[in-house]
N, C-alpha and C positions, 0 to 999 in steps of 0.2 A: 711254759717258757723255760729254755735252759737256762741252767746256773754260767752255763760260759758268753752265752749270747747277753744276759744280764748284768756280767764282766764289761764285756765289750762296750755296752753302750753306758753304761756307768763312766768310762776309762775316758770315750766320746766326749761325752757331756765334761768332766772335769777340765780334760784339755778346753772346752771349748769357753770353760768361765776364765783358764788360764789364758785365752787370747787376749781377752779383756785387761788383763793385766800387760798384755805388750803393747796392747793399740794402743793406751793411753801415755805409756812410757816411748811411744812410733818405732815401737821393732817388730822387726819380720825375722819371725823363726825359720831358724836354716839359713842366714844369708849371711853368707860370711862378708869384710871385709872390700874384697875385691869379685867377688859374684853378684851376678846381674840377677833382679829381681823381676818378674815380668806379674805383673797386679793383674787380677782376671773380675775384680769384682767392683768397680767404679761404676757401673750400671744398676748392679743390685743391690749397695749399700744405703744409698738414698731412701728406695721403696721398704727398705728394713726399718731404719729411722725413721719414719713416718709411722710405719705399723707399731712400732714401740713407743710412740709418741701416742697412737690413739689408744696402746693398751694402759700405758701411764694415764691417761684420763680417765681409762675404764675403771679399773685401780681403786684412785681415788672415790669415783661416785658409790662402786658397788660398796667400798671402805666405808660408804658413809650410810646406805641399804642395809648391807648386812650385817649383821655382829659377829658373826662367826671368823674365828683367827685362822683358820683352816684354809676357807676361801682368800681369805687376805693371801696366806703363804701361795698358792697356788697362782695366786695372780701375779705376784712377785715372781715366782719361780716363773714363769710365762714371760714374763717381759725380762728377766736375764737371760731367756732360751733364745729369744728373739736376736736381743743385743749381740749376746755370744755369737751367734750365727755371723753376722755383721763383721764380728772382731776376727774370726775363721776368715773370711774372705777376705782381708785385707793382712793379715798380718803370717797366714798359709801361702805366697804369692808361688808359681812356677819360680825357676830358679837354672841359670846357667851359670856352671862355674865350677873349680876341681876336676874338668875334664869330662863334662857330662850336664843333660840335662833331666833336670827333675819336675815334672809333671806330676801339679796337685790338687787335692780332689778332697777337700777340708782337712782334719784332722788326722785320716784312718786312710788316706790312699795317695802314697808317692809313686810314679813309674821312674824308676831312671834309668836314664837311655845316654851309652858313652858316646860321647861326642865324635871318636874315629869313625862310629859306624853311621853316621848321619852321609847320605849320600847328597838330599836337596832339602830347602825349605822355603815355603813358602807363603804368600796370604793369599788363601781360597775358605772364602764364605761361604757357610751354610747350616741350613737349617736342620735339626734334627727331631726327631718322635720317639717315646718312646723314654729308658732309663737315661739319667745323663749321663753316666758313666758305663761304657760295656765295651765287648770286643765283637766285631762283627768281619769275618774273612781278611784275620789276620792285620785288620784297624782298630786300632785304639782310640775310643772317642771318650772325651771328656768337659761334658759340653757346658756351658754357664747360659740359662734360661733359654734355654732347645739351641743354643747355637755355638759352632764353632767359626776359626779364622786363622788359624794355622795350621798347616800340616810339615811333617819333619817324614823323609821317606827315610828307609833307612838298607843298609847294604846288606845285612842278615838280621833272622828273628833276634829280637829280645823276648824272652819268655812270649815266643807264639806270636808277637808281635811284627808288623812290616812298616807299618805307618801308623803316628802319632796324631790325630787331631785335637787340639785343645780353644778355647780361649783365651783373648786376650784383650790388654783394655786397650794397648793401642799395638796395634798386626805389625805394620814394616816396621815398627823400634825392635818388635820380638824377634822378627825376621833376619834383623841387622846381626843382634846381638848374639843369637844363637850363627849364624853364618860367621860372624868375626870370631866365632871359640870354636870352632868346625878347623882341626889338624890340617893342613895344606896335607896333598894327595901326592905321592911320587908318582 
C-alpha cells in the first residue's frame, strides 16, 4: 500500500469522526446561510443506527469474553467507523447555493456544477449496479443504495460531464430548489 493512498484514507477517516462532531451540534458542512441543503441519506441512517446498536452489544459481551484491550479498541473503533458513516451522510448533504450546485459523495467527492449551465431538472428514478459513484457517457451518477432520482442536464461538459444523477431524500423539493437558483435564460 502507498504512503499517499494511506494519507488519503487516514485524512477520510478523521473527517469522517469530524462529522460526528457536526451531527451532534445539527450542522451541515458547506451550507452556508442562505444555500439549500438537499439530504440524501434519510433512508440509510436508520439501518447504520441499528448496526451500531448491535455492534455496541457486540462490544459489551465480547468486553466481557475476552481480556484482551486490543480487541476491546478494535470494536470501539468499528462502532465509530459505523456511526461516522451515519454523521457523513447527514451532515455532507448536496448543496444549491453561491451560484452552483454541489453534488456529494461523503467526505472526499464534491461535483460542482454552475448553475448558468443547468439546461433542465428533473425527478427520474432509477436503479443502478455496479460502483456508486462513476461516470458512464458523459453521466455523472452518484447513487445512495443502488439508486438515484434526480437528474440536472446541463448545456456544456463540466469536466467531461453532461448530466448529473444524484440522490435525494425527498426529488421534487431538490427539483424545485435547484430550478428556483437556475439564472433566467435571455
Amino acid at each position: 500500500m502507498r504512503i499517499g493512498t494511506v494519507t488519503a484514507a487516514a485524512v477520510r477517516v478523521a473527517r469522517s469522526q469530524a462529522a460526528l462532531w457536526h451531527w451532534v451540534r445539527r450542522r451541515r458542512v458547506g451550507v452556508g446561510a442562505r444555500d439549500v441543503a438537499i439530504g440524501h441519506a434519510r433512508e440509510r441512517t436508520p439501518m447504520l443506527l441499528a448496526l451500531a446498536g448491535v455492534l455496541t452489544l457486540e462490544t459489551a459481551v465480547v468486553g466481557m469474553l475476552v481480556p484482551w484491550p486490543v480487541v476491546h479498541v478494535l470494536d470501539l473503533v468499528a462502532l465509530l467507523q459505523v456511526v461516522g458513516i451515519a454523521a457523513v451522510g447527514v451532515t455532507y448533504p448536496h448543496v444549491v447555493g453561491g451560484g452552483e450546485l454541489v453534488v456529494r459523495d461523503g467526505v472526499s467527492f464534491a461535483f460542482r456544477v454552475p448553475l448558468e449551465l443547468v439546461v433542465s431538472v428533473r425527478v427520474s428514478g432509477r436503479s443502478h449496479t455496479g460502483r456508486a459513484r462513476h461516470v458512464t457517457d458523459g453521466e455523472l451518477v452518484v447513487a445512495v443504495d443502488n439508486r438515484t432520482d434526480v437528474v440536472v442536464c446541463l448545456a456544456e461538459p463540466v469536466a467531461g460531464v453532461e448530466r448529473v444523477r444524484f440522490r435525494a431524500d425527498d426529488p421534487a423539493q431538490a427539483v424545485s430548489a435547484i430550478a428556483a437558483a437556475v439564472p433566467n435564460r435571455a
